[in-house]
N, CA, C, O and CB atoms as a CASP TS submission, in Angstrom:
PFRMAT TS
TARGET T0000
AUTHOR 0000-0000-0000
METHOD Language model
MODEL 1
PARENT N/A
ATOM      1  N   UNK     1       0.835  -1.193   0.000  1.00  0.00           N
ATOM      2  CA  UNK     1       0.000   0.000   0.000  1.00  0.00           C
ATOM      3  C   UNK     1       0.872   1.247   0.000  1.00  0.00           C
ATOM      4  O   UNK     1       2.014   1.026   0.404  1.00  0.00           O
ATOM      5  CB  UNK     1      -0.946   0.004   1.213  1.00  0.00           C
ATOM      6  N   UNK     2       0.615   2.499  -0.353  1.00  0.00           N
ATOM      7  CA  UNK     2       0.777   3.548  -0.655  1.00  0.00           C
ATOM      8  C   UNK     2       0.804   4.189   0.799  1.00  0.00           C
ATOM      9  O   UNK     2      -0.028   3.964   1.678  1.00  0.00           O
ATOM     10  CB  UNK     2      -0.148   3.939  -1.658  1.00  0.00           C
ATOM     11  N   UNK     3       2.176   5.230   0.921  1.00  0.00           N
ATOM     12  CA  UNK     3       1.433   6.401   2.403  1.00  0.00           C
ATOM     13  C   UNK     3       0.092   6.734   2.272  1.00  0.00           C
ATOM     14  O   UNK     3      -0.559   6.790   3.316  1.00  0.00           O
ATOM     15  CB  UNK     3       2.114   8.100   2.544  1.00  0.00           C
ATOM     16  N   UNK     4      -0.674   7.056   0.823  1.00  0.00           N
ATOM     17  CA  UNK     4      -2.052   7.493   1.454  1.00  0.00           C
ATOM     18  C   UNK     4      -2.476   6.733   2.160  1.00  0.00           C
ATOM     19  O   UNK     4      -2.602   6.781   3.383  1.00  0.00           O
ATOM     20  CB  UNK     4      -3.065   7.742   0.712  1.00  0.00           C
ATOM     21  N   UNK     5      -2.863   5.568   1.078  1.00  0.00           N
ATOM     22  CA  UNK     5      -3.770   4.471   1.906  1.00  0.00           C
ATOM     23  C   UNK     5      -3.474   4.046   3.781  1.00  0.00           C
ATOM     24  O   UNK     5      -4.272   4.045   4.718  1.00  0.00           O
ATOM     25  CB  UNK     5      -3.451   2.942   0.947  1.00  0.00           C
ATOM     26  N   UNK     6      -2.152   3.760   3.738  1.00  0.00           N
ATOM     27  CA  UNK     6      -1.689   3.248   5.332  1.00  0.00           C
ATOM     28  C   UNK     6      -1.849   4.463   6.286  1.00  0.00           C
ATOM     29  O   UNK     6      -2.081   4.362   7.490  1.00  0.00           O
ATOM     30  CB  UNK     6       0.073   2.707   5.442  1.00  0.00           C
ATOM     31  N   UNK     7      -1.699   5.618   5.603  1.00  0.00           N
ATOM     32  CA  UNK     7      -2.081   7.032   6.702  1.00  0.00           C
ATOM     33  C   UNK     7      -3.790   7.151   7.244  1.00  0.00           C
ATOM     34  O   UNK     7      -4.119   7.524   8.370  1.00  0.00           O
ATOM     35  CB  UNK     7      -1.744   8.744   5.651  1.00  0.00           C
ATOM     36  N   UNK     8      -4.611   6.794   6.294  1.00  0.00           N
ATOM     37  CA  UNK     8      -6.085   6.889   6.440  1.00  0.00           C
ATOM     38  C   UNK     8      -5.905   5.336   7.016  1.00  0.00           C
ATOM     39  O   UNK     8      -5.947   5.322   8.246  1.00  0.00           O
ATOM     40  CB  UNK     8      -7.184   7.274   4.888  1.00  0.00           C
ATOM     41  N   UNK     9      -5.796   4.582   6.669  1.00  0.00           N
ATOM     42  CA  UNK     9      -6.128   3.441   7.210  1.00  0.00           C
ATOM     43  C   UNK     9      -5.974   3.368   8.863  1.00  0.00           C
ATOM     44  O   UNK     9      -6.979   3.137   9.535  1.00  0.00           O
ATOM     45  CB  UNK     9      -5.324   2.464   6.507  1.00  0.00           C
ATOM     46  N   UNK    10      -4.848   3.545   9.417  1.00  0.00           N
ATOM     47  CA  UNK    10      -3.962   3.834  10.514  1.00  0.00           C
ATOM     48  C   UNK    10      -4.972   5.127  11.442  1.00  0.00           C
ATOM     49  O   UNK    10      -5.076   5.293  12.657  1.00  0.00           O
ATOM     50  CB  UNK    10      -2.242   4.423   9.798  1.00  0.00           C
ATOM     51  N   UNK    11      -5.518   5.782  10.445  1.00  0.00           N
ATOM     52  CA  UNK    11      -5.843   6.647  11.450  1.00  0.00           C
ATOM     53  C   UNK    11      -6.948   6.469  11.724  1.00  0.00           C
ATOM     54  O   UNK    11      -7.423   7.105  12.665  1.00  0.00           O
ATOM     55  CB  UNK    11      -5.672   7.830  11.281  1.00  0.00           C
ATOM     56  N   UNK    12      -7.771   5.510  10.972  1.00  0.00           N
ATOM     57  CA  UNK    12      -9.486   5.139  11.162  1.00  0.00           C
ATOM     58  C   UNK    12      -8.869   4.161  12.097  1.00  0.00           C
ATOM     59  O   UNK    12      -9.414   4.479  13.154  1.00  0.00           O
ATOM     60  CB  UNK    12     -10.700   4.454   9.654  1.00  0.00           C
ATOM     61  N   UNK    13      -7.983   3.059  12.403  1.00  0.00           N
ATOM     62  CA  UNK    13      -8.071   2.334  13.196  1.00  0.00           C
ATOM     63  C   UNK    13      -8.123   3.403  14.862  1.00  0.00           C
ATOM     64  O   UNK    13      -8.748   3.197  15.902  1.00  0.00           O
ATOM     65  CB  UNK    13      -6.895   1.283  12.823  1.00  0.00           C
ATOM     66  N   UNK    14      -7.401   4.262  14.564  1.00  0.00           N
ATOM     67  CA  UNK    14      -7.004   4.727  15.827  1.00  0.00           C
ATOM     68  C   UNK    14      -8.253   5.870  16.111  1.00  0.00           C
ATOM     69  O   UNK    14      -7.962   6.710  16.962  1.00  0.00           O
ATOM     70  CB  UNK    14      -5.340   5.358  15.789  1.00  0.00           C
ATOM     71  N   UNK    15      -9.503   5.981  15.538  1.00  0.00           N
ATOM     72  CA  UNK    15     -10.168   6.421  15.804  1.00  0.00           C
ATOM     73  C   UNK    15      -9.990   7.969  15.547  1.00  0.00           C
ATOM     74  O   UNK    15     -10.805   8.789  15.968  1.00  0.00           O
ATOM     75  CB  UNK    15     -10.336   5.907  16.741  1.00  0.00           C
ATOM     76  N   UNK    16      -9.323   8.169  15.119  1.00  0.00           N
ATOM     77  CA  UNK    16      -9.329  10.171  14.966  1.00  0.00           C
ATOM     78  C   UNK    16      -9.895  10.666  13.392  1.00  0.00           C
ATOM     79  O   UNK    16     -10.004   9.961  12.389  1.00  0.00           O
ATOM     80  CB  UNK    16      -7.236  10.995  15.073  1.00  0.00           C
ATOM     81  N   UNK    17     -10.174  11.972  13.539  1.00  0.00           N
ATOM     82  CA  UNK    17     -10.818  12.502  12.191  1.00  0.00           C
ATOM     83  C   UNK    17      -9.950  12.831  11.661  1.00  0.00           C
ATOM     84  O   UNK    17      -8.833  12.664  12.152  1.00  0.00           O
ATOM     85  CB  UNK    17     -11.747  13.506  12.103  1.00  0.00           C
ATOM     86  N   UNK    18     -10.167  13.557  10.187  1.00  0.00           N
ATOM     87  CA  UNK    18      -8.968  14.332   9.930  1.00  0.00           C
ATOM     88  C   UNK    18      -8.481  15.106  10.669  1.00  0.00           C
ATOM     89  O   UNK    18      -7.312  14.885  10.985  1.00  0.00           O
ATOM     90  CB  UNK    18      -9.001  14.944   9.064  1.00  0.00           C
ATOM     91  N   UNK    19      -9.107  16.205  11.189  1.00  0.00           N
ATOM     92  CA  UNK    19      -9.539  17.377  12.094  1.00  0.00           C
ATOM     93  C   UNK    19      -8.674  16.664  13.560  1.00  0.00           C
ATOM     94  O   UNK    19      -7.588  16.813  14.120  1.00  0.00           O
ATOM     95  CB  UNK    19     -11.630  17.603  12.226  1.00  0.00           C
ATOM     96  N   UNK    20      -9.074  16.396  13.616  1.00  0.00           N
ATOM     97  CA  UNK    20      -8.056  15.955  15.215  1.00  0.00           C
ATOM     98  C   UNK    20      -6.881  15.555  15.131  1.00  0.00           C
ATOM     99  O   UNK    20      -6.086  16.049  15.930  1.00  0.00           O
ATOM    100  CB  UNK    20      -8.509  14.775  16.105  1.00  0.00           C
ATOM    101  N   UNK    21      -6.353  14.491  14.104  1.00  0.00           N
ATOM    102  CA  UNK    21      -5.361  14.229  13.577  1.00  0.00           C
ATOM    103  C   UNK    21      -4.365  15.538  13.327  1.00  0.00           C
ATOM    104  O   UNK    21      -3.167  15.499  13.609  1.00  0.00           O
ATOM    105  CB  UNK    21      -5.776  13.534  12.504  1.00  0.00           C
ATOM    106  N   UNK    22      -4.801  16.304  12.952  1.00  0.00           N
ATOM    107  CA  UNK    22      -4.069  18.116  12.157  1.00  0.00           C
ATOM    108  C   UNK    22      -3.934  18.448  13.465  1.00  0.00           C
ATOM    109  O   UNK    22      -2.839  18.768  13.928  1.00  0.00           O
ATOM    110  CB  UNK    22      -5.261  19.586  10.999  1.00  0.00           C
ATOM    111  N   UNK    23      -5.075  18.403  14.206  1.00  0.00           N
ATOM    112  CA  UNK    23      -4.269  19.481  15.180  1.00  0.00           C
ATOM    113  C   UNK    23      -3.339  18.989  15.961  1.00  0.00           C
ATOM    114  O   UNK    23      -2.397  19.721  16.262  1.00  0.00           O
ATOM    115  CB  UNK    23      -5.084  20.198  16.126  1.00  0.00           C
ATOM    116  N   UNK    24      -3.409  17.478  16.518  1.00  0.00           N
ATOM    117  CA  UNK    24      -2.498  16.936  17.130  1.00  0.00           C
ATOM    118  C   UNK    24      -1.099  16.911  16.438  1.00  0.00           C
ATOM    119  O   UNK    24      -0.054  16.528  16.963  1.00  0.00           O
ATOM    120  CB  UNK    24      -2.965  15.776  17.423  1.00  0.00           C
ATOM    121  N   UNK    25      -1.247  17.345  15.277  1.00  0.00           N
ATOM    122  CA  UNK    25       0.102  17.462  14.101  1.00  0.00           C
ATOM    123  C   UNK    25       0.914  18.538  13.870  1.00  0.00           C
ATOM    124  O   UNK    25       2.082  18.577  13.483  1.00  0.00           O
ATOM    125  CB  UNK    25      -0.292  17.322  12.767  1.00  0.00           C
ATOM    126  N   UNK    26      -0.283  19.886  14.317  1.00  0.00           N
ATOM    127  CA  UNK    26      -0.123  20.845  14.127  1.00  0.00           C
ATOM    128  C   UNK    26      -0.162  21.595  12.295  1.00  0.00           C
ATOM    129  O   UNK    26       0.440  22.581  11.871  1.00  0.00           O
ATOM    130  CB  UNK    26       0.929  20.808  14.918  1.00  0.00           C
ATOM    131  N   UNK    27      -0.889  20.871  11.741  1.00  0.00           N
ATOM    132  CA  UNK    27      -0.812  21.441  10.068  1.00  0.00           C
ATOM    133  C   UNK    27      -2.520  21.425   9.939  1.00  0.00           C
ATOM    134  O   UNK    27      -3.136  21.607  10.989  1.00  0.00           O
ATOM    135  CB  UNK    27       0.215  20.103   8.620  1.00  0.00           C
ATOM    136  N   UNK    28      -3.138  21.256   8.940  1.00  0.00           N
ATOM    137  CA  UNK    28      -4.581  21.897   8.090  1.00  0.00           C
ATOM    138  C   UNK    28      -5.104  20.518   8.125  1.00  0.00           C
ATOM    139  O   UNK    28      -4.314  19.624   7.822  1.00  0.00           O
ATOM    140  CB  UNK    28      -4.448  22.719   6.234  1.00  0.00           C
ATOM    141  N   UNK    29      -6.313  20.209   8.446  1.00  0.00           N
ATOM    142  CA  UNK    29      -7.310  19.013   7.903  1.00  0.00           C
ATOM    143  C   UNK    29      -6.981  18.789   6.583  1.00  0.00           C
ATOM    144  O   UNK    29      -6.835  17.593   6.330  1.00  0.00           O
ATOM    145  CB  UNK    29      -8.903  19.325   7.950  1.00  0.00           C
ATOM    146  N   UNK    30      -6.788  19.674   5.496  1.00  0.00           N
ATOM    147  CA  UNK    30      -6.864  20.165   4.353  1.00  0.00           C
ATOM    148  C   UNK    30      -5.655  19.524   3.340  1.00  0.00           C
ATOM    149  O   UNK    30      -5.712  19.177   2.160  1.00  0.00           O
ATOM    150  CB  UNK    30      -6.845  21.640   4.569  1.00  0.00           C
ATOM    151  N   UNK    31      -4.469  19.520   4.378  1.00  0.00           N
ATOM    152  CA  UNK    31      -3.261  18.600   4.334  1.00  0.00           C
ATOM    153  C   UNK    31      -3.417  17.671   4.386  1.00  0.00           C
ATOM    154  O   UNK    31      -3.185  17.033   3.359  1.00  0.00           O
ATOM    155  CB  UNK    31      -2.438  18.612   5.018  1.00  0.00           C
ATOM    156  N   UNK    32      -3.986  16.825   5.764  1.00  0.00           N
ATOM    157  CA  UNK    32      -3.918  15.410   5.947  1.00  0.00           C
ATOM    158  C   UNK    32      -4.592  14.850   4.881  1.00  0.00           C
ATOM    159  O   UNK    32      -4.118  13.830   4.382  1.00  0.00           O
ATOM    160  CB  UNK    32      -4.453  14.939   7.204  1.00  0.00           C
ATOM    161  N   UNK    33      -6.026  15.520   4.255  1.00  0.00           N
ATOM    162  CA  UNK    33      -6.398  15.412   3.056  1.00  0.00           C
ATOM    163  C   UNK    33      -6.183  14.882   2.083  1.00  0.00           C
ATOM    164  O   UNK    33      -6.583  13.804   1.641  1.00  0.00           O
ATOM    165  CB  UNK    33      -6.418  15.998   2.773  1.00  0.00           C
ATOM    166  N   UNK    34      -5.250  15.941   1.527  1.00  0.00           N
ATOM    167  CA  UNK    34      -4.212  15.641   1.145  1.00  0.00           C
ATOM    168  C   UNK    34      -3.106  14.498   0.588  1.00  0.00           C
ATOM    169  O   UNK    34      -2.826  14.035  -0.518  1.00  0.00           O
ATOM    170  CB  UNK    34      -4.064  15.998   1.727  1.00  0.00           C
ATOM    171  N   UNK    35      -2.643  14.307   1.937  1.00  0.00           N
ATOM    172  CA  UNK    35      -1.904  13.459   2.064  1.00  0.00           C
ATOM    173  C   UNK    35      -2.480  11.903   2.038  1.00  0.00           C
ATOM    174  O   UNK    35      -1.741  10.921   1.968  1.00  0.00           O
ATOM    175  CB  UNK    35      -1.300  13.850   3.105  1.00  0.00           C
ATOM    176  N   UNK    36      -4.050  11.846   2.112  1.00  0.00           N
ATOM    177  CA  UNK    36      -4.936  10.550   2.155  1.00  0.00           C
ATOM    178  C   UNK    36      -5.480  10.242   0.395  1.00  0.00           C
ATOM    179  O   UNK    36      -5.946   9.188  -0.038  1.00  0.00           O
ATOM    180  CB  UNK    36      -6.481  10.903   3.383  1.00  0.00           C
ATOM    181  N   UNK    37      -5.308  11.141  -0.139  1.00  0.00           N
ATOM    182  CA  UNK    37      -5.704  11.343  -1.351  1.00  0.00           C
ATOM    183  C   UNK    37      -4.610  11.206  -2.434  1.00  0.00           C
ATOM    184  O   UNK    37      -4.798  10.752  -3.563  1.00  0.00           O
ATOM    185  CB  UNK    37      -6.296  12.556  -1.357  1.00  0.00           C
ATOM    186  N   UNK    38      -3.390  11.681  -1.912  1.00  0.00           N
ATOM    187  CA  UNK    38      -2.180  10.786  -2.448  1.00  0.00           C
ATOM    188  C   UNK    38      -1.597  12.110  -3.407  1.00  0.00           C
ATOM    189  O   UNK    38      -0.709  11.956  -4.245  1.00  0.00           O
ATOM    190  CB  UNK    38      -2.722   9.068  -3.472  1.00  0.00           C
ATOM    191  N   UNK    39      -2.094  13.098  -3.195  1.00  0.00           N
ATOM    192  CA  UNK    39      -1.917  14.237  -3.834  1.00  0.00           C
ATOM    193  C   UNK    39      -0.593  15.223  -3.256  1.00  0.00           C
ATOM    194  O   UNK    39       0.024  16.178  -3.729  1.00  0.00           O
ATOM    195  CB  UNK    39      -3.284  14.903  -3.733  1.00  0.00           C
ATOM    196  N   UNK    40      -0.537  14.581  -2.203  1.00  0.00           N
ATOM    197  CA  UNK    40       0.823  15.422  -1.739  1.00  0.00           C
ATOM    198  C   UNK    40       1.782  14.798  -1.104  1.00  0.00           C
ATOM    199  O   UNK    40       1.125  13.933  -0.525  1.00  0.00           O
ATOM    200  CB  UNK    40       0.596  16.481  -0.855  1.00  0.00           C
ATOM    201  N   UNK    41       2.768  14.642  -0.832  1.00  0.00           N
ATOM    202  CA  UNK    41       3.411  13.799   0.848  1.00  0.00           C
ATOM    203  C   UNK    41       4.204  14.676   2.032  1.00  0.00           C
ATOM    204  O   UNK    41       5.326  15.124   1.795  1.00  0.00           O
ATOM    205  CB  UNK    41       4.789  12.512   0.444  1.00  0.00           C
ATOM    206  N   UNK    42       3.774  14.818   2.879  1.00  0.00           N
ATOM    207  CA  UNK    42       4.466  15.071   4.134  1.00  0.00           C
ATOM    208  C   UNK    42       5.835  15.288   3.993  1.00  0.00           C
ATOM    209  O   UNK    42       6.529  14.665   3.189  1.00  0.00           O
ATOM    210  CB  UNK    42       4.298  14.040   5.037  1.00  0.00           C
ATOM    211  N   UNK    43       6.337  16.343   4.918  1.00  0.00           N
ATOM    212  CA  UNK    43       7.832  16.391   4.644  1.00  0.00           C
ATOM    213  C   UNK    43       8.074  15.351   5.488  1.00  0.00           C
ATOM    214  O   UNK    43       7.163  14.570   5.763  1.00  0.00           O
ATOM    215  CB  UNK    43       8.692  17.755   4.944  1.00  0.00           C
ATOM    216  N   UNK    44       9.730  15.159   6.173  1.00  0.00           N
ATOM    217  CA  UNK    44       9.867  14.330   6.906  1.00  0.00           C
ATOM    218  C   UNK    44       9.750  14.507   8.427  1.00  0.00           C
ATOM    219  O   UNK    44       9.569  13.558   9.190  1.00  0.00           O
ATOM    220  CB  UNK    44      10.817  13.935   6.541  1.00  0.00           C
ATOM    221  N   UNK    45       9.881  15.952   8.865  1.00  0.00           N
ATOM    222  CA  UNK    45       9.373  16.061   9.966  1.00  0.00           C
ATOM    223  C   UNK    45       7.985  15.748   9.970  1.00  0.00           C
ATOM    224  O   UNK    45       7.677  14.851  10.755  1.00  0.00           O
ATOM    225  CB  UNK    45       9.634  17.181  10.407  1.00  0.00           C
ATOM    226  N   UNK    46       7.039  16.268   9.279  1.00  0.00           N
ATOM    227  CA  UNK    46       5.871  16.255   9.481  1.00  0.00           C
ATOM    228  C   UNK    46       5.471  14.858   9.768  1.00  0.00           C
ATOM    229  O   UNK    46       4.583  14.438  10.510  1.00  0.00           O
ATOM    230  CB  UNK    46       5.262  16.853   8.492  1.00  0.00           C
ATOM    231  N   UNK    47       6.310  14.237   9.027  1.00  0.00           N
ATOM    232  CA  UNK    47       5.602  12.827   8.706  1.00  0.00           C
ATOM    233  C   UNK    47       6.022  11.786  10.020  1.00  0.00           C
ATOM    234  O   UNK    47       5.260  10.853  10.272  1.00  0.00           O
ATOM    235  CB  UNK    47       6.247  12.125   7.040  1.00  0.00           C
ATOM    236  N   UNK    48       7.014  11.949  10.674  1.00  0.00           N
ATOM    237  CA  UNK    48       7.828  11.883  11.685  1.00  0.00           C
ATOM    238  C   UNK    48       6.171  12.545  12.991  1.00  0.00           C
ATOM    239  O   UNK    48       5.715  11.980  13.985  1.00  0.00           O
ATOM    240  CB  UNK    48       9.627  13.082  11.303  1.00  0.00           C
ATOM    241  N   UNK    49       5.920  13.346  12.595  1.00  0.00           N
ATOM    242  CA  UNK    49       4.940  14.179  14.082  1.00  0.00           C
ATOM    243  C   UNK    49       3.828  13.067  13.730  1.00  0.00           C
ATOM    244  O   UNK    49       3.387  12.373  14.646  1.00  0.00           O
ATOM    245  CB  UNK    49       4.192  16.419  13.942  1.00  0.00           C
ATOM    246  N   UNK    50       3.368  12.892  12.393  1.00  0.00           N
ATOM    247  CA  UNK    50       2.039  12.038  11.931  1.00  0.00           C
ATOM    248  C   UNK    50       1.998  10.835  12.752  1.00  0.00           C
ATOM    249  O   UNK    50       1.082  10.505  13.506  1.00  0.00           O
ATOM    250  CB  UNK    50       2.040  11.557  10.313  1.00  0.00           C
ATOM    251  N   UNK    51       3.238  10.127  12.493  1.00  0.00           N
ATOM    252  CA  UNK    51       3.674   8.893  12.947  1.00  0.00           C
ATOM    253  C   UNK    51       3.646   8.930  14.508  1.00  0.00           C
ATOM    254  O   UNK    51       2.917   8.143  15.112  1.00  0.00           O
ATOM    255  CB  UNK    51       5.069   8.575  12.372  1.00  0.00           C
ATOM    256  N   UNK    52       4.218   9.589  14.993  1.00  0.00           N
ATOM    257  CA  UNK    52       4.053   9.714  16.161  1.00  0.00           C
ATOM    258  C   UNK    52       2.843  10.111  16.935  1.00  0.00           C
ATOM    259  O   UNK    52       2.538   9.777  18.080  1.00  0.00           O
ATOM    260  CB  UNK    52       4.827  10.320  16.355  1.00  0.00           C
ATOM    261  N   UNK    53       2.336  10.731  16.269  1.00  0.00           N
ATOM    262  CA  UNK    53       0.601  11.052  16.803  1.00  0.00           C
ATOM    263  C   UNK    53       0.034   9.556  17.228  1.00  0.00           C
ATOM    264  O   UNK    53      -0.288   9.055  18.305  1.00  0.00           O
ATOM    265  CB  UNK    53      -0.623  11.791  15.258  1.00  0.00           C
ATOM    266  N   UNK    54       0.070   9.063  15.794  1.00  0.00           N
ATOM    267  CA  UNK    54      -0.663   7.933  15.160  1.00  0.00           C
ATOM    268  C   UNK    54       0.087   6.214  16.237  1.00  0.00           C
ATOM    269  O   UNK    54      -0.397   5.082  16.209  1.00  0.00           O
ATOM    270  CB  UNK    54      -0.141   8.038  12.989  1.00  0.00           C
ATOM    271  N   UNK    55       1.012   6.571  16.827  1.00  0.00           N
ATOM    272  CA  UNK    55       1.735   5.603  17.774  1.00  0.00           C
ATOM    273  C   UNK    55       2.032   4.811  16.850  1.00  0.00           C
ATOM    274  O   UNK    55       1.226   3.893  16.699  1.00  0.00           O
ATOM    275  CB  UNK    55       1.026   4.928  18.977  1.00  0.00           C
ATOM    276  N   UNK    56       3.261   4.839  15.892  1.00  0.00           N
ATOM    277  CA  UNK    56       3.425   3.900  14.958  1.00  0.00           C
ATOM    278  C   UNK    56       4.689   4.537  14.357  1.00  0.00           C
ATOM    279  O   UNK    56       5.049   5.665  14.694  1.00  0.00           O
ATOM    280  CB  UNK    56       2.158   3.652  13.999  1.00  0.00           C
ATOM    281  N   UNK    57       5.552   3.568  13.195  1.00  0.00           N
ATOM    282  CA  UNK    57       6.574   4.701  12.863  1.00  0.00           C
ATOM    283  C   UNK    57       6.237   5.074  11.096  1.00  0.00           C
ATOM    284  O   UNK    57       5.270   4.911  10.353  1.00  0.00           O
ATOM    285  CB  UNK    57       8.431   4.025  13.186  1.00  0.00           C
ATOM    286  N   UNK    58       7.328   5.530  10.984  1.00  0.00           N
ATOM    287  CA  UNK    58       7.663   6.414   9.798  1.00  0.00           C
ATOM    288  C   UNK    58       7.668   5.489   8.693  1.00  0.00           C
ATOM    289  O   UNK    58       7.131   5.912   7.669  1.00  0.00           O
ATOM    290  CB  UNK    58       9.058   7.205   9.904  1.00  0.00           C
ATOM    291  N   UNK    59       8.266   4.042   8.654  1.00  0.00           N
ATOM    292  CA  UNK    59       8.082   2.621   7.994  1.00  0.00           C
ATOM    293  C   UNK    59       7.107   2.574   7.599  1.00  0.00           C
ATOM    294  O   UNK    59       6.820   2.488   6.405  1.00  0.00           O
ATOM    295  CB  UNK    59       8.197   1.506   8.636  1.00  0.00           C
ATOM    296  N   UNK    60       6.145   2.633   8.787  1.00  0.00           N
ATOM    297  CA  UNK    60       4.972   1.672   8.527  1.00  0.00           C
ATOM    298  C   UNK    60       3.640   2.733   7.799  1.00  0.00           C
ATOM    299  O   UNK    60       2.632   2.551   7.116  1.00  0.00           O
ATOM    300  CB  UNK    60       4.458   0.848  10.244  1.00  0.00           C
ATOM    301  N   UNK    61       4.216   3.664   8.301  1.00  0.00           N
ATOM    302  CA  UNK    61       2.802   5.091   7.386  1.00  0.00           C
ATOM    303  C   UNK    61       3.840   4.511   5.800  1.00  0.00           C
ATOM    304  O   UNK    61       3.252   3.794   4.991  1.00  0.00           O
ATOM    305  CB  UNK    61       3.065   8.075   8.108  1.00  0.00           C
ATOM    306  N   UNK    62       4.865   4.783   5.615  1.00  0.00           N
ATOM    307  CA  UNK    62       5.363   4.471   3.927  1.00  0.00           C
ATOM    308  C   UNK    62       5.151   3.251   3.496  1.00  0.00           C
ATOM    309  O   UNK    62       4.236   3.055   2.697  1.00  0.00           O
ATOM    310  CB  UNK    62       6.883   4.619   3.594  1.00  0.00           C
ATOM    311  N   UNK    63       5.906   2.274   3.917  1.00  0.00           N
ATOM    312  CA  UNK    63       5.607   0.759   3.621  1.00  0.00           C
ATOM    313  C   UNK    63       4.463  -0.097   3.894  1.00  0.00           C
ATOM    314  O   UNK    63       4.112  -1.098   3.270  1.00  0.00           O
ATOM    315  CB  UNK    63       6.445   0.116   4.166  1.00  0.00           C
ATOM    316  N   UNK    64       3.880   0.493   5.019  1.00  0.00           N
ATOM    317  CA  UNK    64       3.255  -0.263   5.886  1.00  0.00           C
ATOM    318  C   UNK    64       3.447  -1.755   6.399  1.00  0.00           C
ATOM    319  O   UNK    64       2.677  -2.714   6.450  1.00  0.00           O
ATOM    320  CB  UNK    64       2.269  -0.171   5.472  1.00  0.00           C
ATOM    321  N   UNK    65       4.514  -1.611   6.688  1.00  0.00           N
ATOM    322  CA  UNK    65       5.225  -2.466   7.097  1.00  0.00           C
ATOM    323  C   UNK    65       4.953  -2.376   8.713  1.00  0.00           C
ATOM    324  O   UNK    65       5.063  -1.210   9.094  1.00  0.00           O
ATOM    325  CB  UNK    65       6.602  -2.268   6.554  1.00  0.00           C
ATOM    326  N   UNK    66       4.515  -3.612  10.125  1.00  0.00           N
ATOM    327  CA  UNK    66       4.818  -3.234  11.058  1.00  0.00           C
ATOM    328  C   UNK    66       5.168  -4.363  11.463  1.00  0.00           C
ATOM    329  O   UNK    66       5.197  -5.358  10.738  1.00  0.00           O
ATOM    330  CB  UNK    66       4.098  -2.528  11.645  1.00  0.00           C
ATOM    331  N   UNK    67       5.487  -4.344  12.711  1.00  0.00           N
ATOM    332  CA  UNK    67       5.691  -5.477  14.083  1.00  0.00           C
ATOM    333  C   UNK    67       5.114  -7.047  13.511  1.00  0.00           C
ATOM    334  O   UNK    67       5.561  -8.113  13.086  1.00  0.00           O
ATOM    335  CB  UNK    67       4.484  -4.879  15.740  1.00  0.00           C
ATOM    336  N   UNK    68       3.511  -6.224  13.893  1.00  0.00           N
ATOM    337  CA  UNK    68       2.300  -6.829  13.570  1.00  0.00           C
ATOM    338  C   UNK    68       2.238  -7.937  11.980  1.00  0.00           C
ATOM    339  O   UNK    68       1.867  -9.077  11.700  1.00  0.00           O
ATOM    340  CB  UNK    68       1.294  -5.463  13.485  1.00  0.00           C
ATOM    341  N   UNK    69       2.752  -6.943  11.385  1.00  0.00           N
ATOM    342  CA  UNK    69       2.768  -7.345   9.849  1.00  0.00           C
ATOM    343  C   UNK    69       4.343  -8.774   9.851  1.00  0.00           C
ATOM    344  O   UNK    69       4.403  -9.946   9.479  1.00  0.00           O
ATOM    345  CB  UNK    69       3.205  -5.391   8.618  1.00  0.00           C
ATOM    346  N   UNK    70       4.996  -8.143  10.261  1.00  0.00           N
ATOM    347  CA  UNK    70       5.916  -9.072  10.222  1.00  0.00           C
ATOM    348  C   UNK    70       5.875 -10.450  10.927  1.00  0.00           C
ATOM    349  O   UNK    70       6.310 -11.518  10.495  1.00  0.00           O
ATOM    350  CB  UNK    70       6.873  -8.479  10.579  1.00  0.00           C
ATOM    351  N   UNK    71       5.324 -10.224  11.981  1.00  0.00           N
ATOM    352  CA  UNK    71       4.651 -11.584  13.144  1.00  0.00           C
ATOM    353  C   UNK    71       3.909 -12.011  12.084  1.00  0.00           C
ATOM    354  O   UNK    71       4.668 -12.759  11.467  1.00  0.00           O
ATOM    355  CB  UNK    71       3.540 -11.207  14.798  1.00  0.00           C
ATOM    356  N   UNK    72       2.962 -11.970  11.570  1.00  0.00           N
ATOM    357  CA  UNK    72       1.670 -13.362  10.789  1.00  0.00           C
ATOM    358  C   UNK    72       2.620 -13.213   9.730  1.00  0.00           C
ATOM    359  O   UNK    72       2.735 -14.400   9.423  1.00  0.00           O
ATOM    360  CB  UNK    72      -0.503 -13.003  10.260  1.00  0.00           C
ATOM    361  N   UNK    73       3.446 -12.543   8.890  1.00  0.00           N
ATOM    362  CA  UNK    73       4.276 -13.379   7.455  1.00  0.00           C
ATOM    363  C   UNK    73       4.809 -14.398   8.291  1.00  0.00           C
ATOM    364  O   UNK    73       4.335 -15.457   7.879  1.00  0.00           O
ATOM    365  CB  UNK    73       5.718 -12.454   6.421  1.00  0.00           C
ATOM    366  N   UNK    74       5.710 -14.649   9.458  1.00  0.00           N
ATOM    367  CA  UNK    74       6.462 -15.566   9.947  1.00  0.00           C
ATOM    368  C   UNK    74       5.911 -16.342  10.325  1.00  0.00           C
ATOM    369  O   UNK    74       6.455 -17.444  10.384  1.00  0.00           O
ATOM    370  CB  UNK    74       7.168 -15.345  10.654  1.00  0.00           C
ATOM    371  N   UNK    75       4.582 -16.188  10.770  1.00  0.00           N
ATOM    372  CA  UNK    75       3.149 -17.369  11.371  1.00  0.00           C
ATOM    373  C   UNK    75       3.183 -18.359  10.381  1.00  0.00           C
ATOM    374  O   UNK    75       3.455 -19.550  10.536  1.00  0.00           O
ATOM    375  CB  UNK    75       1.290 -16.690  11.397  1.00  0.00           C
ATOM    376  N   UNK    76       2.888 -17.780   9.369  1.00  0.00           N
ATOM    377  CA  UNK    76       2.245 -18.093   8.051  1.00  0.00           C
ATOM    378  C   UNK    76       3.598 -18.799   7.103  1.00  0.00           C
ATOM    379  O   UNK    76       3.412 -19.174   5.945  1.00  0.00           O
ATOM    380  CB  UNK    76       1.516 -16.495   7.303  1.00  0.00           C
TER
END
């Protein structure tokens, strides 16, 4: 998956709106938007604050790669 997709995805799990997400980020609903829509990408700080909002890292909003993800390939 794409940063959009794993950024919206990630953040519906964690329950926040766009709107809450921004401010806890400190940038525009309008951005995260944005950034879910695949129309822009985050610098690296920003994306670094996203990640960290979001309790997760910088990997896993790009690759979506996590912990999680890596435990069931090795299950499996």
């Amino acid at each position: 998956m794409a940063l959009s997709e794993n950024l919206k995805q990630i953040r519906l799990e964690k329950g926040l709106t766009q709107e809450q997400l921004a401010e806890s980020v400190g940038i525009s609903r309008q951005a995260i938007s944005l950034y879910e829509m695949g129309i822009r990408l985050p610098d690296m700080i920003t994306g670094d604050r996203i990640a960290e909002t979001l309790e997760t890292t910088s990997r896993e909003l790009i690759r979506g790669e996590s912990s999680r993800t890596k435990q069931k390939n090795l299950e499996n």
